[in-house]
N, C-alpha and C positions, 0 to 999 in steps of 0.2 A: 399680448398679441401671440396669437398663434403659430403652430409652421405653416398651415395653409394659409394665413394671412398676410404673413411675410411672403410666401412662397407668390403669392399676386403684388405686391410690393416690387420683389425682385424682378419679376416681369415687366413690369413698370418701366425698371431702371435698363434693361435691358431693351424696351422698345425706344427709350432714349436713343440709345445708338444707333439702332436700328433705320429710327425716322433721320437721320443724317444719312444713312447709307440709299435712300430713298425709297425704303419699305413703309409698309403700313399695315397696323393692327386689325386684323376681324375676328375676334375670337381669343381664340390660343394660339393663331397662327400670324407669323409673318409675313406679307408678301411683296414681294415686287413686279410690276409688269415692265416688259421688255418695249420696247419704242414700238416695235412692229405688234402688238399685243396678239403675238402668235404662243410666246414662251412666258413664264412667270417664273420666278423662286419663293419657292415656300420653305418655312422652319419656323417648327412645333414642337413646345418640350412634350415629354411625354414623361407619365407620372407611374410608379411603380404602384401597383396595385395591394400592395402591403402595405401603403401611406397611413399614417394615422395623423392627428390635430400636433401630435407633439413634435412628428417627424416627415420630413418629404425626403423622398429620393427621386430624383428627375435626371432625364437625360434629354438630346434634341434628335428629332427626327429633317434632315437636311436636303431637299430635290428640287430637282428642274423638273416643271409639267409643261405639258404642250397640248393643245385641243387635236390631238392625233389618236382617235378610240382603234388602238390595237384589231386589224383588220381577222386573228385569231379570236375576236370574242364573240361567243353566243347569241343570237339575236335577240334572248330572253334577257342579256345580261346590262345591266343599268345604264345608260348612254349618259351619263354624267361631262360635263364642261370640261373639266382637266383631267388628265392621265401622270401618274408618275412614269417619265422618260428615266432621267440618271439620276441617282441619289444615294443616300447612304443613314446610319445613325452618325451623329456628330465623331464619338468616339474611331472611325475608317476613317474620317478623312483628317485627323491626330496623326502627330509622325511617330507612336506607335503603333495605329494601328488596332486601337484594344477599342472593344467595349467601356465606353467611359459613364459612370455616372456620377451625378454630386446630390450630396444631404444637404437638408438646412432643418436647424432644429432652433429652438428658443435664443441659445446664444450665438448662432450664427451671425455676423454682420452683415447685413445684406448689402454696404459697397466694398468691402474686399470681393465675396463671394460674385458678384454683380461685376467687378472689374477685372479677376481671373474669369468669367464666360464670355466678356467680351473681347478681351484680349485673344480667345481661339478662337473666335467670331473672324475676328483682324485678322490674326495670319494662317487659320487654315481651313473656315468656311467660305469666305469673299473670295479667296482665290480661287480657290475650285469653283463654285457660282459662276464666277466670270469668264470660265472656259466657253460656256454654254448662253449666247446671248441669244443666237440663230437658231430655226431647226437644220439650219447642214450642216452648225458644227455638231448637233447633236448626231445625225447622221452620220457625221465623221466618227466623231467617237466611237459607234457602234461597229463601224465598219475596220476600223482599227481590232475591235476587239478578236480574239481567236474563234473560228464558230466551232465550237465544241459543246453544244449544247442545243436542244430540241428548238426552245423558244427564240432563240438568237436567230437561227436557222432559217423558221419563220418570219422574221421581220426582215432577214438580207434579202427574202422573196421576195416579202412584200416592194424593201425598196427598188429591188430591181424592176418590177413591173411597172409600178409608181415612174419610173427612170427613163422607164421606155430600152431597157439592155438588150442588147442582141439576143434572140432566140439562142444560142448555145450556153449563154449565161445565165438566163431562166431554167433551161433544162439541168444545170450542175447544180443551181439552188434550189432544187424540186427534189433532184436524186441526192443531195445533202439532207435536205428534211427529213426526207424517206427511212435514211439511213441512222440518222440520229435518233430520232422517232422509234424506230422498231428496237436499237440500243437501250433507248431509254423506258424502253415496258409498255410504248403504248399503241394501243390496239389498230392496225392497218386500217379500219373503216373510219376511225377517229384523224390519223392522219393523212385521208385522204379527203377528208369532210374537210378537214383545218386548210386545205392545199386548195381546194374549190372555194372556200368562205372569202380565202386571199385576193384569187383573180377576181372574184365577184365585188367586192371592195373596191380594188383598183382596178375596176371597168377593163380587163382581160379578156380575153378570149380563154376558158377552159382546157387545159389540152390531156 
């Protein structure tokens, strides 16, 4: 038996757990939908593209999606069912911290290997997962975050209008965008195209 052989073995053993957590397999991915089937979690390993038959090196890709298509995207741009909201690689939400990954080759045992993934499945993917059942707590979270950044920036807009916020708090998330936006390198017509796309989405008056 091979490492990609094993390497679906151990997937296996791993969506054992999984279907206890009350996920379910489509693919390579794991999911769960939320009671409200507004929010899902998804986790997917992802494969190092150096893999060969004798050797895998895989890590897990870890998020909350929600059917909320980011009111910044292009109208060219794919209108697909799910969006990634919060997530991470497996390795950030680890209490190092680090980029993690694991090999499995020929001698690998695939239930030791199979019961250290589930074991950080246990105590540091599920909890973080469980933050996020709602989209306001996902809201929350975002709103918690520092906006120190273009695209954050963007989205406090959007929730604000979304919100229905007093006109003086639209106008401080506008002049924040603005502000981040010209910081961050990008071109006044492009940020002011992103700032119209937004009202236009959440049904706005332009101002």
């Amino acid at each position: 038996m091979n490492a990609q052989e094993k390497f679906e073995l151990l997937m296996q053993e791993i969506g054992k757990f999984f279907s206890v957590e009350g996920f379910r397999r489509s693919g390579k991915h794991f999911l769960k939908l939320m009671p409200d089937k507004k929010l899902r979690w998804n986790i997917w390993p992802q494969k190092s593209k150096w893999n060969t038959a004798e050797q895998v090196e895989f890590t897990f890709e870890v998020y909350v999606e929600w059917k909320h298509r980011p009111a910044r995207s292009e109208e060219w741009e794919p209108k697909t069912t799910w969006y990634g909201a919060v997530g991470n690689r497996i390795g950030r939400l680890m209490p190092k911290n680090e980029d993690t990954w694991w090999q499995l080759a020929e001698g690998t045992s695939i239930d030791f290997l199979g019961d250290q993934i589930n074991g950080v499945m246990s105590l540091c993917v599920l909890p973080f997962l469980k933050q996020f059942q709602t989209e306001q707590e996902i809201k929350n979270y975002f709103r918690a975050l520092p906006i120190d950044n273009y695209p954050i920036a963007l989205s406090m807009l959007e929730f604000d209008l979304t919100e229905k916020k007093p006109d003086s708090v639209v106008e401080e998330s506008i002049n924040t965008a603005r502000r981040l936006g010209k910081s961050s390198g990008v071109y006044r017509e492009v940020i002011e195209a992103d700032i119209q796309r937004i009202f236009k989405v959440a049904g706005a008056a332009v101002r």
